[in-house]
C-alpha positions in Angstrom: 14.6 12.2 -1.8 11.4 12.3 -4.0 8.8 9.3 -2.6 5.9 8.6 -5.4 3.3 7.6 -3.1 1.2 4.7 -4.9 -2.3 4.0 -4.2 -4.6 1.3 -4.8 -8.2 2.6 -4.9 -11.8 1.0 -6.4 -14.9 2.0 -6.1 -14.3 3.5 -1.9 -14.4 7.3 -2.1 -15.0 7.4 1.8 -12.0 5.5 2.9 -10.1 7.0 -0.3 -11.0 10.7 1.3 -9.5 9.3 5.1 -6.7 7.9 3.4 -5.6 11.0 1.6 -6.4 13.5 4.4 -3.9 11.3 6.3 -1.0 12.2 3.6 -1.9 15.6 3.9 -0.8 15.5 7.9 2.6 13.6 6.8 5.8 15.5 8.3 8.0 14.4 5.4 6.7 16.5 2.2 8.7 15.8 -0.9 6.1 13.5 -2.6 3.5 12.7 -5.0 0.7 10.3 -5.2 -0.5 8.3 -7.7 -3.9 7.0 -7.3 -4.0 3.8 -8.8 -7.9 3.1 -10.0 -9.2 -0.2 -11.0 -12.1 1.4 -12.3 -14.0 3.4 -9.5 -17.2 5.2 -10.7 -17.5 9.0 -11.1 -17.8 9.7 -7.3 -14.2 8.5 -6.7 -12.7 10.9 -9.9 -15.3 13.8 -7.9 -13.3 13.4 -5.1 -10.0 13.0 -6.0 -10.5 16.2 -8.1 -11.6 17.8 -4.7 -8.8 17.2 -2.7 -6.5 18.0 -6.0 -7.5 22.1 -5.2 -6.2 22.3 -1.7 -3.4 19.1 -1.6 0.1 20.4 -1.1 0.8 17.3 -2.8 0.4 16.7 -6.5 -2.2 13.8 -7.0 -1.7 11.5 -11.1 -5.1 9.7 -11.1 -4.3 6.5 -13.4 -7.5 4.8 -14.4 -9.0 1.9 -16.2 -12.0 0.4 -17.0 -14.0 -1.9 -14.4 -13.3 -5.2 -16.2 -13.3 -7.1 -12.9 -10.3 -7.4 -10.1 -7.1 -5.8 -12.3 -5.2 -4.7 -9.3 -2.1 -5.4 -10.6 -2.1 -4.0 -14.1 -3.1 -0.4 -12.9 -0.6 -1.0 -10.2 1.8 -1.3 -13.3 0.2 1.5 -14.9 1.4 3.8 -11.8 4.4 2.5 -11.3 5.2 3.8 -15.0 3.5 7.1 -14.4 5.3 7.5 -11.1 8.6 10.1 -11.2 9.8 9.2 -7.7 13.1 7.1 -7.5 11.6 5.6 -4.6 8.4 4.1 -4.0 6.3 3.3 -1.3 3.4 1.0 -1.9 -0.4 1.2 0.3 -4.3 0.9 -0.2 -7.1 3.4 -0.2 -8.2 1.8 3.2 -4.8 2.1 5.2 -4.2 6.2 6.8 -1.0 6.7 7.2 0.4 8.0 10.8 1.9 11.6 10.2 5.1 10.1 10.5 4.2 7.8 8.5 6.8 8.6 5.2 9.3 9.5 7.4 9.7 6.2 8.5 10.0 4.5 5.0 12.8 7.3 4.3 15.0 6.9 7.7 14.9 2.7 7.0 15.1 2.8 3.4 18.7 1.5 1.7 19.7 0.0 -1.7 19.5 -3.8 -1.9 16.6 -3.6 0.7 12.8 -3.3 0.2 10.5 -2.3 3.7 7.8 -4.7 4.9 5.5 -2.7 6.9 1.7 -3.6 8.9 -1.2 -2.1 10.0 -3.7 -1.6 12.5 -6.8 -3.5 11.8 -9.7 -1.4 12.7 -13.2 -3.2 13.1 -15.7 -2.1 10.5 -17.9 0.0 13.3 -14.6 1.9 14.3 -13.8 2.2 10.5 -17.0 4.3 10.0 -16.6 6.2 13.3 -13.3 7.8 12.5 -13.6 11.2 11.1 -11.3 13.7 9.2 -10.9 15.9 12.0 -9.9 12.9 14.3 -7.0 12.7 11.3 -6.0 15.6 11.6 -5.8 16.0 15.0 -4.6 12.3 14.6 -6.0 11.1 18.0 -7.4 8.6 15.7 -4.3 6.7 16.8 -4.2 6.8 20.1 -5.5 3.8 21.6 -7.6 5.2 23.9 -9.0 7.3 22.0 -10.1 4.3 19.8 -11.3 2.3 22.7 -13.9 4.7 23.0 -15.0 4.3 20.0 -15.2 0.7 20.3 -12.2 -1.3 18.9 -11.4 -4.5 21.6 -8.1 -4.9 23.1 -5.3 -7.3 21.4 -2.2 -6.9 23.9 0.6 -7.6 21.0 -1.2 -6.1 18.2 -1.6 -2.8 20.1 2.4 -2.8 20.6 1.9 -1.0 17.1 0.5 2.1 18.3 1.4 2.2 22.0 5.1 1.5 21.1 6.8 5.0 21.7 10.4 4.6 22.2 12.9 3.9 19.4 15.2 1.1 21.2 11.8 -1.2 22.0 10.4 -0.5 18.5 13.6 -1.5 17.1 13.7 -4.6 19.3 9.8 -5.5 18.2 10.8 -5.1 14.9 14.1 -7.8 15.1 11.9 -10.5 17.1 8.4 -10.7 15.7 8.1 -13.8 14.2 6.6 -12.2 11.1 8.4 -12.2 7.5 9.1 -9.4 6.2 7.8 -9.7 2.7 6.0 -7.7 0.1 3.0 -6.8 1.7 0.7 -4.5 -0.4 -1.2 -2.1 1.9 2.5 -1.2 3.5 5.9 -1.4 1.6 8.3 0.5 0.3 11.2 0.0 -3.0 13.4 1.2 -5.4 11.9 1.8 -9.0 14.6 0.5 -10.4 14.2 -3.0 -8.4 10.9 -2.8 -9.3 11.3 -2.6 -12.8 14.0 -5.2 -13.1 11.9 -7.6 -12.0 9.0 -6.4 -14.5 6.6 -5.3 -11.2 3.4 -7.1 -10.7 2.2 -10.5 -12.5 -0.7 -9.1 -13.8 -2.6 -13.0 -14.2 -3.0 -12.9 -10.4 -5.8 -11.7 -9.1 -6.4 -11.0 -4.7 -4.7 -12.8 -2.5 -1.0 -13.0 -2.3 -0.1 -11.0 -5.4 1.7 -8.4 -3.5 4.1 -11.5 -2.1 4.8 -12.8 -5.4 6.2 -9.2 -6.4 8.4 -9.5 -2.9 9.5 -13.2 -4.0 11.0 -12.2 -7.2 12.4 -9.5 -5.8 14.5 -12.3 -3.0 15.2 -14.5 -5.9 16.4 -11.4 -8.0 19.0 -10.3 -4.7 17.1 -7.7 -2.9 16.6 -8.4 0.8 13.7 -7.0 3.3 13.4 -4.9 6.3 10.6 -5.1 9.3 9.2 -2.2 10.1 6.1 -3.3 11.1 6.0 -1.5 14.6 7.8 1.8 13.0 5.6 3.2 9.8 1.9 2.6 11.0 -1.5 3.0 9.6 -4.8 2.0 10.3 -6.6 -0.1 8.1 -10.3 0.9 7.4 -12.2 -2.6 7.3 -14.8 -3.2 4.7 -16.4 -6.1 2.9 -14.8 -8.1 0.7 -17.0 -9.3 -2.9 -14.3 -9.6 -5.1 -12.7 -12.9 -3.4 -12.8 -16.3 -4.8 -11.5 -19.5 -4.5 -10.4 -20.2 -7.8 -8.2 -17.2 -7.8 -6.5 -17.9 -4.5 -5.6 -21.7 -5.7 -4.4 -20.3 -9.3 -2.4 -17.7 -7.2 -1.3 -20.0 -5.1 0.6 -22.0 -8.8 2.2 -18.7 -9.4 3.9 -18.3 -6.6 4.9 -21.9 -5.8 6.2 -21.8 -9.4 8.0 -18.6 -8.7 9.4 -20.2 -5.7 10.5 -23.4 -7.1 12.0 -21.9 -10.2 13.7 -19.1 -8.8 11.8 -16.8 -10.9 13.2 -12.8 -11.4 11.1 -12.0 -13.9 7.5 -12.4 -15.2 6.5 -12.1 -18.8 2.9 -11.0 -17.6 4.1 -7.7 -15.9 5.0 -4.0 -17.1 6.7 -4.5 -20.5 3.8 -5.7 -22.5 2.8 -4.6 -25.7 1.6 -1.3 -25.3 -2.3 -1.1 -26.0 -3.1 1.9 -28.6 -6.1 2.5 -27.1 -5.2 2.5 -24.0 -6.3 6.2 -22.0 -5.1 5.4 -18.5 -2.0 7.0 -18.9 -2.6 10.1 -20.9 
């Protein structure tokens, strides 16, 4: 099965560089990966044109203009430039686990869409992990990372010490988590995607990767945890582009989409089509 990898980058060629050195240590190989750029700066096409010479993977770079937080209208853009029948969703601060794609594939089924986690690293960590420690990928052994300085949380650990299949399976059934749409790690069909129009492009961070996973419930599709299965560690970093005002407007969308049993949005991917729009050429 063909994955189309989608990522969410702006304006973080270091963590961007992390991220896709871990997809170039993945065991499963039949993929591509669409960069999805809300309008990064020359350094992030640089490297992304870098990596492009040596990737066994074909990299589609879709692009727009920095006209503030668009997240999900270039995540619509890539969805449409994406040739995968299945895709699996992340950020350019989450590296994957080497196994991490062929954990999407083994739980993937139709009527389901995969809720996956991550590892939080702390920000001194984040810096301290290097390419080689990806690609030796000792960056996720716990240890290893207590060295570098990350503190101990017992249950939160489970993620990375958790070896055998029969307790990951049973972490998986119990945590008291939902399993809903969660940006930085989850996995669908294209074709759910699209019948529910993908993202509502009015909402800006925070919680617009749940509204996607809401219409999706209301539109038949169910979830699947596999929080403790596909892993990656998230790379922290400051976060400027986070205001109030867009959580509480976020927060209308998806109590309306809720309330009203909303399948569809009008503010997603069939839009009029822009003329001059260059991102997907």
């Amino acid at each position: 099965m063909y994955l189309s990898v989608i990522i969410s980058t702006y304006n973080q060629p270091q963590w961007l560089e992390k991220v896709l050195y871990g997809y170039l240590q993945q065991t499963y190989k039949d993929f591509e990966v669409v960069i999805a750029d809300d309008g990064s700066n020359k350094e992030t096409f640089d490297l992304i044109e870098r990596i492009k010479s040596f990737a066994f993977y074909p990299i589609k770079h879709v692009w727009h203009p920095d006209e503030g937080f668009r997240k999900c209208t270039i995540l619509n853009k890539a969805i449409i430039a994406s040739t995968g029948t299945y895709l699996v969703f992340t950020d350019g601060d989450c590296v994957p686990r080497s196994d991490f794609l062929q954990r999407h594939v083994n739980f993937h089924e139709p009527g389901f869409f995969l809720s996956g986690g991550m590892y939080r690293l702390n920000i001194d960590v984040s810096h301290k992990i290097t390419i080689d420690d990806i690609q030796s990928q000792r960056c996720f052994s716990l240890s290893y990372l207590r060295g570098l300085g990350q503190r101990r949380r017992f249950l939160k650990d489970l993620k990375l010490s958790l070896k055998k299949p029969r307790i990951i399976a049973i972490m998986n059934s119990t945590t008291p988590t939902i399993a809903s749409w969660n940006g930085h790690n989850a996995s669908g069909w294209k074709t759910d995607l699209l019948e529910v129009d993908g993202f509502d492009e009015r909402m800006k961070y925070g919680g617009e990767d749940r509204e996607l996973g809401e219409r999706l419930f209301n539109n038949g599709i169910k979830s699947k945890q596999i929080r403790y299965s596909a892993i990656c560690l998230h790379l922290e970093h400051k976060r400027g582009y986070v205001t109030k005002e867009d959580w509480i407007n976020n927060f209308k969308i998806r109590r309306e989409t809720r309330k009203e049993r909303k399948k569809f949005t009008p503010f997603g991917i069939q839009r009029p089509i822009d003329p001059t729009d260059s991102s997907m050429k």
